[in-house]
C-alpha positions as CSV (number, residue, x, y, z in Angstrom):
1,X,25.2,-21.0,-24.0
2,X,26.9,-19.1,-21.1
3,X,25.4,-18.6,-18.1
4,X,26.0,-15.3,-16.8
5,X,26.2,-14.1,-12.4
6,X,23.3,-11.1,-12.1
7,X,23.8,-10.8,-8.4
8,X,22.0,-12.2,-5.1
9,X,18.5,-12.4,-4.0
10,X,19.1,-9.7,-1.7
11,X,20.3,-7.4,-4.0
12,X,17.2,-7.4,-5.8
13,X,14.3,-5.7,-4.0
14,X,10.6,-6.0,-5.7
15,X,10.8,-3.3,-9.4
16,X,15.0,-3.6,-9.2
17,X,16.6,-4.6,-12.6
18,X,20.4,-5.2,-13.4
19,X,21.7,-5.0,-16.8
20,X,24.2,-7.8,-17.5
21,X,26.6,-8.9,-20.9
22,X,28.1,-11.4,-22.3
23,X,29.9,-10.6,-25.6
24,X,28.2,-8.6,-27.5
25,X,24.7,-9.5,-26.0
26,X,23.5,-7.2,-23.2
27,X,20.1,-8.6,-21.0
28,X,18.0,-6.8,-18.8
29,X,17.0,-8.4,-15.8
30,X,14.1,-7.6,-13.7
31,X,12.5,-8.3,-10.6
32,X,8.5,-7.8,-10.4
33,X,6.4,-9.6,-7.6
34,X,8.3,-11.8,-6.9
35,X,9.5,-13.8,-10.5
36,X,12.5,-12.7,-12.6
37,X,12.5,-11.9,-16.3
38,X,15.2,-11.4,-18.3
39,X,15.0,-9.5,-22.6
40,X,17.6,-8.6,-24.7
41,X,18.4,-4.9,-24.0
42,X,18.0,-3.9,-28.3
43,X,14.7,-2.1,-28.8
44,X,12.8,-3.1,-31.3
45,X,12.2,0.3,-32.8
46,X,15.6,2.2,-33.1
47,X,18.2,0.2,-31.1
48,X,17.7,1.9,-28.1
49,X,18.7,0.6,-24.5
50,X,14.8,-1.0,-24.1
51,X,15.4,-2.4,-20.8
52,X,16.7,1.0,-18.9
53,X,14.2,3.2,-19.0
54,X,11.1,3.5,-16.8
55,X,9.1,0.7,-15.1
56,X,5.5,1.7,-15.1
57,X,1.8,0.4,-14.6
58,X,0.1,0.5,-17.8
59,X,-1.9,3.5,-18.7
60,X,-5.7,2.5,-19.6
61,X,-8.9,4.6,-20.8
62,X,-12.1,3.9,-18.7
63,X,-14.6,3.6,-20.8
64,X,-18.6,3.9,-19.4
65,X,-21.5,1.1,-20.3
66,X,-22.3,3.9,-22.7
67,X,-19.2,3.7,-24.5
68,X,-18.1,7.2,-24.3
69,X,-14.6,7.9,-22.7
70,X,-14.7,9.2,-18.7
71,X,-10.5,9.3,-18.0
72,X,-7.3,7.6,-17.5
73,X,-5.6,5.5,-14.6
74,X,-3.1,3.2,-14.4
75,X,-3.5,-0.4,-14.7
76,X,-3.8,-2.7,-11.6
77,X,-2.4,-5.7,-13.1
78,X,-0.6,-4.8,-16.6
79,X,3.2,-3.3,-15.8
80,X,5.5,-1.9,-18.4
81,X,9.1,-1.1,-19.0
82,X,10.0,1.9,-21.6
83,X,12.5,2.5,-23.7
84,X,14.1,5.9,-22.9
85,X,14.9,6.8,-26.6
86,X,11.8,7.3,-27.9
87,X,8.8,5.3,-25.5
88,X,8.8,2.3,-26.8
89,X,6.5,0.3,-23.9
90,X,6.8,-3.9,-23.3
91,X,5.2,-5.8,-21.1
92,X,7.5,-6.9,-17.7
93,X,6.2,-10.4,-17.6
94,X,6.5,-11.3,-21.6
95,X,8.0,-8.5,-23.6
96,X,6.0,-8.0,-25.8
97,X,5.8,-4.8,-27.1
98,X,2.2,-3.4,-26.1
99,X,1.5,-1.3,-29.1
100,X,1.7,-4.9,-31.3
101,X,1.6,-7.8,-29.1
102,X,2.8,-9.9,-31.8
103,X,6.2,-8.4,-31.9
104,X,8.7,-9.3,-28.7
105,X,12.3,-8.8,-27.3
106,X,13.8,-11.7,-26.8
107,X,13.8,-13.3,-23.7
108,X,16.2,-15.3,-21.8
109,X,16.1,-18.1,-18.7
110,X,16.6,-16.9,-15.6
111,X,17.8,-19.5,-12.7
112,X,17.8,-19.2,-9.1
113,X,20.7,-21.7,-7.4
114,X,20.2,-20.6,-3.7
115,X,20.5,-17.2,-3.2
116,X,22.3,-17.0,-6.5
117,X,20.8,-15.6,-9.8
118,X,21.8,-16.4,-13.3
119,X,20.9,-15.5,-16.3
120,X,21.2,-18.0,-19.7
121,X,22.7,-15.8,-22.4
């Protein structure tokens, strides 16, 4: 296992990511609130460049006690990175891929040494 340089703590502002490689393995690395999480940058779908594309709160249907649809609105809590080939959505804090949660990217250790970061590929 090689551990790979993905920059400073102060190049990495809250909703910044950096795509890093080692090899033939390419990792996305993101910053959200605070925490770093790091996924292997092969959709799941086509191949695609998952980690590159969009980060977005998660789109959610209000429902009404009556169970009849009233609109849309973004979540408060749920955040999602998109693949820009064809919208592929997973989740920033597990990657899991929203539309089947039991299918994931692979993740990968990020560690903080100082105001070094690092990521375990």
């Amino acid at each position: 296992m090689a551990e790979v340089h993905v920059g400073t703590l102060a190049e990495f502002g809250d909703g910044d990511r950096k795509i890093v490689s080692s090899g033939s393995v390419e990792v996305g690395v993101f910053r959200w609130s605070g925490e770093f999480y790091a996924y292997s940058n092969i959709c799941l779908h086509q191949g695609g460049p998952a980690c590159e594309g969009l980060i977005m709160h998660q789109v959610e249907d209000v429902v009404s006690a009556d169970r009849k649809y009233c609109r849309q609105t973004f979540s408060q809590t749920n955040v999602n990175f998109v693949c820009p080939w064809h919208g592929y959505e997973y989740d920033i804090r597990t990657g899991e891929f929203v539309g089947d949660r039991k299918r994931k990217l692979r993740s990968y250790k990020v560690v903080t040494r100082g105001d070094d970061i690092y990521v375990e590929i």
